[in-house]
C-alpha positions in Angstrom: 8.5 -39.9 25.0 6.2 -41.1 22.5 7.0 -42.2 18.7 5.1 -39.3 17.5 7.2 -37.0 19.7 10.1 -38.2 18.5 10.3 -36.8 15.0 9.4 -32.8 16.2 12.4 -33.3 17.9 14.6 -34.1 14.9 13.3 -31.6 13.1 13.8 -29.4 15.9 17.2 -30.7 16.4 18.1 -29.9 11.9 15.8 -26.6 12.6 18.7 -25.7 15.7 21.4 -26.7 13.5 20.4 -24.5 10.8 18.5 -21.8 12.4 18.5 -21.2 16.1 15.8 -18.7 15.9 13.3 -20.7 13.6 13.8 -23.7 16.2 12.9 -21.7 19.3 9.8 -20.4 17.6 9.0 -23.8 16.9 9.2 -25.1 20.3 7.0 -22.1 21.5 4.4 -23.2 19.2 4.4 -26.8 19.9 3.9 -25.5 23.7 1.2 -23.4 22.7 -0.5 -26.2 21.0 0.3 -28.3 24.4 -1.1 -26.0 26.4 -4.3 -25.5 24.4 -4.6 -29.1 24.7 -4.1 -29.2 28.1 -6.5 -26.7 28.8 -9.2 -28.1 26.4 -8.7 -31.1 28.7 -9.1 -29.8 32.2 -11.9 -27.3 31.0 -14.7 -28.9 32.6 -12.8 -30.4 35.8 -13.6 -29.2 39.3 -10.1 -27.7 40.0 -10.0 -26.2 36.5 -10.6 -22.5 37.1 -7.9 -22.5 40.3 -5.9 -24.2 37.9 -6.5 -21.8 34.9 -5.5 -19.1 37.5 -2.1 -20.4 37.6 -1.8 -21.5 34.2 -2.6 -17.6 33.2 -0.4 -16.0 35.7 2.6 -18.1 34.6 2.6 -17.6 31.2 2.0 -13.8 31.4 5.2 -14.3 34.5 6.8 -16.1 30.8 5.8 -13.4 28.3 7.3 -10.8 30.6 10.5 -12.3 31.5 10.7 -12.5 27.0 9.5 -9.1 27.2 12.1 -8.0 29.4 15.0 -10.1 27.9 14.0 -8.5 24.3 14.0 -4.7 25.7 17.3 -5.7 27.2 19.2 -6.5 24.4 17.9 -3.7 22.3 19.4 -1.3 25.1 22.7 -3.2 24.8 25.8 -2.0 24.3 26.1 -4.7 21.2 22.6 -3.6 19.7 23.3 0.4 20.1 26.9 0.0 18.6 25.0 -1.9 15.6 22.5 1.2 15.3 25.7 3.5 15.3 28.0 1.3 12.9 24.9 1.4 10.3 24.8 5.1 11.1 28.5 5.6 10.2 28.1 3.2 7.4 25.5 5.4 5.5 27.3 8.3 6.2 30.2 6.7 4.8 27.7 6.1 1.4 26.4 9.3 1.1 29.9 11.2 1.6 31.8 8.6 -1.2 28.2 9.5 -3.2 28.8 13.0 -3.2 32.6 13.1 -3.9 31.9 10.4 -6.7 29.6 13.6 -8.2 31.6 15.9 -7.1 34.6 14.7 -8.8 32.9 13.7 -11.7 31.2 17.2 -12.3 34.4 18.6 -14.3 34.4 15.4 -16.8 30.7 15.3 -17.1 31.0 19.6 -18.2 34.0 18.7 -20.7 32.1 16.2 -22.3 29.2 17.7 -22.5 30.9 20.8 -24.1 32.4 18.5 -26.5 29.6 17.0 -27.7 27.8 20.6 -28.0 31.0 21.4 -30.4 30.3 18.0 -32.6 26.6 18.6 -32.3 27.3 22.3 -33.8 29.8 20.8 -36.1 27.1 18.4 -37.1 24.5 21.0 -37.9 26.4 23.1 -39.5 27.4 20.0 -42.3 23.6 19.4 -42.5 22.9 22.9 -43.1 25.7 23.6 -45.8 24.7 20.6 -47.6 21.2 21.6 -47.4 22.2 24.8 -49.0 24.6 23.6 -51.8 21.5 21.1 -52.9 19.2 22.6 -54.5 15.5 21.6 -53.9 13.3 20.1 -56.4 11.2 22.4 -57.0 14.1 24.6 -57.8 15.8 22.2 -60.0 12.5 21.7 -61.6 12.0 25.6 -62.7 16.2 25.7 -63.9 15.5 22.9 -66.3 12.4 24.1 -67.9 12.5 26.1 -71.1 11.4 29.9 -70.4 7.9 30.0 -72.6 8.3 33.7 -73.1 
């Protein structure tokens, strides 16, 4: 190993402790960037295109077996009993929704009625007062002398 290889693979190693997922993507890049090099290098050699023939079919033979391994565990048992439990789980939230309005419905009616009663109340106040005011154009005319 070379110094300058050395500290991918702390970072690897902290990116592993931390994150398995985010170190695995890392070391799939770093052999992309390998193999590009490696390719880059061999390009214009004799034995490069037999070479680049076997380089192709095993990373396709690679990408498959991922391929593969990823359709597999989304068929599992583990990843189908996920799909159903978040399945149950919004069902869960939609039936506690409805029952939440459901049971409210009565409380919401009685307190709307009540509030049509104080709003009625409150109109009614307005409109008495209104009435036992006079307005000034009224009080105007009462407090004039008749001129006739």
């Amino acid at each position: 190993m070379t110094d300058t290889q050395q500290p991918h693979e702390e970072q690897t190693s902290e990116a592993r402790s931390e994150n398995p997922w985010e170190a695995i993507a890392a070391d799939f890049q770093t052999l992309g960037q390998n193999i590009a090099v490696a390719i880059k290098k061999t390009w214009n050699e004799e034995d490069a295109q037999k070479e680049m023939s076997t380089l192709r079919a095993g990373l396709q033979n690679a990408a498959t077996q991922v391929a593969n391994a990823v359709e597999e565990a989304i068929q599992s048992p583990t990843a189908t009993n996920a799909k159903m439990e978040v399945k149950k789980a919004a069902g869960e939230v939609r039936e506690f929704g409805e029952k939440a309005y459901t049971d409210s419905k009565p409380h919401l009616l009685t307190a709307l009625k009540s509030l049509e009663t104080g709003l009625q109340s409150l109109i009614q106040n307005l409109e008495d007062r209104r009435q036992a005011t006079p307005s000034p154009e009224a009080a105007a005319t009462e407090t004039r002398p008749d001129s006739e």
